[in-house]
C-alpha positions in Angstrom: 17.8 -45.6 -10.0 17.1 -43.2 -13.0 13.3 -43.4 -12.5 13.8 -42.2 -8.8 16.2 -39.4 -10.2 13.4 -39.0 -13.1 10.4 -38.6 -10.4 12.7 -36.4 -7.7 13.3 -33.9 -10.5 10.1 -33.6 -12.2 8.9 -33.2 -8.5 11.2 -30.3 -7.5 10.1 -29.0 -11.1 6.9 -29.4 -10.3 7.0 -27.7 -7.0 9.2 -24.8 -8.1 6.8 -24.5 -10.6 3.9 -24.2 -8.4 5.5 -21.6 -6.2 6.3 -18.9 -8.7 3.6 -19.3 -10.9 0.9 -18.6 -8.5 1.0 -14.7 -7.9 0.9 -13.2 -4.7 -2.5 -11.9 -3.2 -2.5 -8.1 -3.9 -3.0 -5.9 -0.9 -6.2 -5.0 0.3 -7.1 -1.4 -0.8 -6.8 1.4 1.8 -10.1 3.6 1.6 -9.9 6.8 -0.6 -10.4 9.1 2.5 -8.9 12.6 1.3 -11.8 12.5 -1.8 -14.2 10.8 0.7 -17.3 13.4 1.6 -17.1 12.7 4.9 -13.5 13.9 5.5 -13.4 17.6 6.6 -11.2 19.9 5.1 -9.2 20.0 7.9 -8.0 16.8 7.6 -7.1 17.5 3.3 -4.9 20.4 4.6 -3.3 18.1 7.4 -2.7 15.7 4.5 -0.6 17.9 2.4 1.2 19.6 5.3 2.3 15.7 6.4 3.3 15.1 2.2 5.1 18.8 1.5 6.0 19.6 5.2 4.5 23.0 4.4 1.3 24.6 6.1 -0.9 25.9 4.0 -2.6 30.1 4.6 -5.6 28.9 6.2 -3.4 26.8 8.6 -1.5 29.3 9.1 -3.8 31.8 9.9 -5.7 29.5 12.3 -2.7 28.8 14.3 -2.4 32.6 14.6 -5.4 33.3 15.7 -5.7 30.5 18.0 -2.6 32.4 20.1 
């Protein structure tokens, strides 16, 4: 009877042990677009008006004289 209890716990060990030693994959890397070459300016701007909530002067002054 103690060697079952013996083996069950060393087992659970074991497993538990397996489990949180192994570390999670890390998450695939999103692609650097806003220093990327091929991004426009357009969409930089666009990127820090989505961050601040502010439009920046060129913005700005191409909404206006899209109007």
């Amino acid at each position: 009877m103690r060697a079952k209890a013996l083996v069950l716990v060393l087992g659970l060990a074991a497993a538990s042990w397996a489990l949180w030693s192994n570390p999670r994959p890390a998450p695939a890397a999103e692609p650097d677009l806003a220093n990327s070459s091929a991004m426009s300016q357009d969409y930089r701007t666009s990127q820090f008006a989505a961050r601040t909530g502010w439009m920046t002067y060129r913005e700005l002054w191409f909404t206006h004289a899209a109007r």
